[in-house]
N, C-alpha and C positions, 0 to 999 in steps of 0.2 A: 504493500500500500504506500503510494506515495504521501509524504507529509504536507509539502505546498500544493498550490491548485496544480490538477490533472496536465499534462503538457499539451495537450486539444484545450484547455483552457487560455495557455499562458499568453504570453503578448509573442510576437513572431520570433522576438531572441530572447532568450536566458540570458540572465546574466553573467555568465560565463560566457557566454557566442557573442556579449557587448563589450565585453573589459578583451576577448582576442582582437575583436576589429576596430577599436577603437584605442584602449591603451597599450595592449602587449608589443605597437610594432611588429614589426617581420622578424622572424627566426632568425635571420643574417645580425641583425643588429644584436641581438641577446648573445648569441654564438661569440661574438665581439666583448661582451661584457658590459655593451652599456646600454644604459636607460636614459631617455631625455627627459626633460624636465616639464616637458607640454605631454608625456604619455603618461607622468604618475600625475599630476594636475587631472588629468580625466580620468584614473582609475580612482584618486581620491573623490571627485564630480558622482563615479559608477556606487562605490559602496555607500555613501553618503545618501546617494537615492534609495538606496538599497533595506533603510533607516537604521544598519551596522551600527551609528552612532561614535560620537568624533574621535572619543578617545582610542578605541579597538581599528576606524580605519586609518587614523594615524598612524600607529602599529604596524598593521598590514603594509602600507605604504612602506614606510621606512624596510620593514625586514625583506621586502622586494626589492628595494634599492641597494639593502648591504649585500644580499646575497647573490643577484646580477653583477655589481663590482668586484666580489670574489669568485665569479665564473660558478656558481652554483646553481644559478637560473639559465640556462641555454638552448631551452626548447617550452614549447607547450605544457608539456607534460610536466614538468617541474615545474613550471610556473602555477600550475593549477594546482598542483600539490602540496608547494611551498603556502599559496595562499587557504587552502584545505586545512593544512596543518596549522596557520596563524590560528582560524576561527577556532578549531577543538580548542587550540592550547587555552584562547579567551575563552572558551564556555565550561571546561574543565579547570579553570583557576581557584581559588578562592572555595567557597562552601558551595559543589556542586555533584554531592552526592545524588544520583536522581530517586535513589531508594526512597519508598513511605517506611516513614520511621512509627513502629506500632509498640503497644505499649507489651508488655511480657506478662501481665495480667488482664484481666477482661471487666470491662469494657477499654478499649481504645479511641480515642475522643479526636474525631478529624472536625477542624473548626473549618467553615467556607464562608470567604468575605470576599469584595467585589462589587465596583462597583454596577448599578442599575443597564440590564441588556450585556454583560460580558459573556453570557451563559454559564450563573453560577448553578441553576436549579437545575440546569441538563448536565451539566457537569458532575454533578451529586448523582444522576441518575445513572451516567455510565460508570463513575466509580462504583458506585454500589455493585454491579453487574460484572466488574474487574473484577470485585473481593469476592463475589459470589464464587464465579468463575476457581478461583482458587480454594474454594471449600469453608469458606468463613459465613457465620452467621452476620447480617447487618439489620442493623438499623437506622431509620434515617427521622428526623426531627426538623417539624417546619417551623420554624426560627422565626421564616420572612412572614410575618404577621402585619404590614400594611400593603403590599402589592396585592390587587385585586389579582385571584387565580393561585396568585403562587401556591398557598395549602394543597390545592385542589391538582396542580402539575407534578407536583412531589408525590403526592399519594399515588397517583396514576405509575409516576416511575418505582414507585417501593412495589406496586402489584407485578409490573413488567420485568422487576426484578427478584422478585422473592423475597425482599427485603420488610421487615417489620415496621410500623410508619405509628409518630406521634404527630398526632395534630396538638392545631391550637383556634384559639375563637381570633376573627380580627382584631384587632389592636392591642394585645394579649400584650404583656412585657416581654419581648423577647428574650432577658434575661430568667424570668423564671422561666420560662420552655425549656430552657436550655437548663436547667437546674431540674426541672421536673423528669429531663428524659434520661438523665443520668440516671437517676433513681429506678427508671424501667429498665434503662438497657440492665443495670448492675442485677435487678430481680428476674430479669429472663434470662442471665448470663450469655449475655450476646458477647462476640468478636468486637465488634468496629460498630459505635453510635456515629456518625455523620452529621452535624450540624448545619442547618441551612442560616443565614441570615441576608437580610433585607439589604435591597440591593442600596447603594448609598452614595453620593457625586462625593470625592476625594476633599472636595472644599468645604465641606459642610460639618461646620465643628460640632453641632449639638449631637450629629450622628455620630460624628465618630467618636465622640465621647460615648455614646450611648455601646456602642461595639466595645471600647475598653469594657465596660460596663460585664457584656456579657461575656468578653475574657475571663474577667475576674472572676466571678460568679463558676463558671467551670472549674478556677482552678482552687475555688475554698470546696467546693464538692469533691472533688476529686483531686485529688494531691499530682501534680504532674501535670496534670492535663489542662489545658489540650496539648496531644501529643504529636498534632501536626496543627500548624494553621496555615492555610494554602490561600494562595489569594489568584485570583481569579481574571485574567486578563484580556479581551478581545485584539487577538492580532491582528485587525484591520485597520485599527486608530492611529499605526506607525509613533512617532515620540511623545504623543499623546500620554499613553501608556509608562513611560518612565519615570514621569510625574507622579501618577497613579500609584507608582511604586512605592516612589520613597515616601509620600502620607502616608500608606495604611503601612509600611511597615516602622513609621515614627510613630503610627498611634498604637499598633499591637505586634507583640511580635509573632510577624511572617515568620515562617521557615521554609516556604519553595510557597514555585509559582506554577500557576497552568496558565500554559497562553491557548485559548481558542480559535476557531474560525482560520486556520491557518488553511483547511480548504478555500477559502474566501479570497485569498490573495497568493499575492509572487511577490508581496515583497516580506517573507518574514526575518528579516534580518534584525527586527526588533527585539527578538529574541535574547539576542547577541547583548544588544545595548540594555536592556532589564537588566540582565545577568548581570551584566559589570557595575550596571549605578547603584543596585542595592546588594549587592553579595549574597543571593542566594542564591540557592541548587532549583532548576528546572525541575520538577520531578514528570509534567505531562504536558502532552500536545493534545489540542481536538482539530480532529481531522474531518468532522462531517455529525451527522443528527443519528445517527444509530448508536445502539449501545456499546458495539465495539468497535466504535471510531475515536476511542482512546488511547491512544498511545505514550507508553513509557519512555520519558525521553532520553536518546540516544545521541551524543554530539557527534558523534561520525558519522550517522548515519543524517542527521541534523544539515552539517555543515555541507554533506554533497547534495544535499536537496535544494539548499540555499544555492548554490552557485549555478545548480541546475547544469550541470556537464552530463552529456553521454557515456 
């Protein structure tokens, strides 16, 4: 399964068939060992579109330049390689375990926050469908107690998935929801509760106070937990999303990210720049609206999908 949009989707060139025709020059000139100065100008132009973000295609850039002037870049093939390799090494730096970290007693408490339309509630619905998949009991808890429907999409995806499902009445505090379903999952000795909460704009301080709010409240319940707090990102917003980042993980702490909708676009190279503005580990992509169009994220298998090479 491809990660970015299907290639019958894409625009006529990858970005890798843009940065050959436009920045790499002709194979003579690399053979040579040099790079002009108007060909990394436009591969910095290429990744930049790309939304890589400044500081990693800065990087790119330069380690292309030093390794062309020690004859280490001399063909295509290295060149695509060399820049392959830059990306993993940025999306493996820092805290980018992609493992879900679960707790070693039951219940394990995965918190979902995100702002409003990133797909937190279908995201909860194919996680659940992962762990099922794996042999775990789950539970999931509608959290998001002001969006008309949300109760009503979660319970739909707890039936589709096997999953045990706490409601709540509209404008319920989402912090007792989330207090009350500890209390269930711990009585039905479930694997993995799931926490839904209300979707929220990154600028809007009463909510994200409100969201510490239901942090807290999880973690006088249950000692540890929550033992993931995933935050929830729509890959089609490009640097939009970076922003996004660094609020919710100043108002609670994140510990990885899902970026969605990466079917939706060619350019996920946002990916790259999340990772680096807030240090955390990628743990999943969504790739499409079915339950197993979640995927675990892989940066190698990541990095050749961005560049889009055959």
């Amino acid at each position: 399964m491809r990660i970015l949009r299907k290639s019958s989707d894409l625009p006529k060139r990858s970005l890798w068939s843009r940065i050959k025709d436009v920045a790499l020059m002709d194979v003579g000139v690399l053979a040579r060992g040099g790079v002009d100065a108007g060909s990394l100008e436009r591969l910095e132009e290429l990744l930049l579109e790309a939304d890589i973000g400044v500081p990693t295609t800065l990087r790119l850039v330069a380690d292309v330049e030093r390794l062309a002037t020690l004859g280490k870049v001399r063909s295509q093939d290295q060149f695509l390689a060399a820049l392959r390799e830059g990306l993993v090494d940025a999306l493996t730096s820092g805290k980018s375990d992609p493992a879900l970290t679960l707790s070693s007693g039951r219940p394990s408490v995965v918190l979902v926050v995100g702002v409003n339309g990133a797909g937190k509630t279908t995201f909860i619905g194919k996680l659940a469908a992962h762990l099922r998949a794996q042999g775990k009991t789950i539970m999931v808890a509608a959290g998001d107690t002001f969006r008309a429907g949300a109760v009503d999409q979660l319970r739909v995806w707890a039936e589709r998935t096997g999953a045990e499902f706490v409601g709540a009445t509209a404008g319920a505090d989402p912090a007792a929801v989330a207090f009350d379903a500890i209390d269930a999952a711990v009585a039905r000795n479930v694997d993995v509760l799931i926490v839904d909460t209300a979707g929220r704009l990154h600028t809007s301080d009463g909510l994200m106070t409100e969201l510490k709010k239901v942090a807290r409240v999880i973690s006088k319940r249950l000692p540890d937990a929550p033992h993931e707090t995933l935050l929830v990102l729509d890959g089609t917003i490009g640097q939009n999303a970076v922003q996004q980042a660094k609020t919710f993980a100043a108002a609670v702490p994140v510990s990885g990210l899902v970026v969605t909708k990466l079917d939706g676009t060619a350019k996920g190279g946002v990916v790259v720049a999340v990772h680096e503005a807030v240090n955390l580990p990628v743990k999943f992509v969504g790739v499409g609206e079915q339950s197993d169009d979640l995927l675990p994220f892989d940066a190698s298998d990541f990095a050749g999908e961005l560049l889009g090479a055959e």
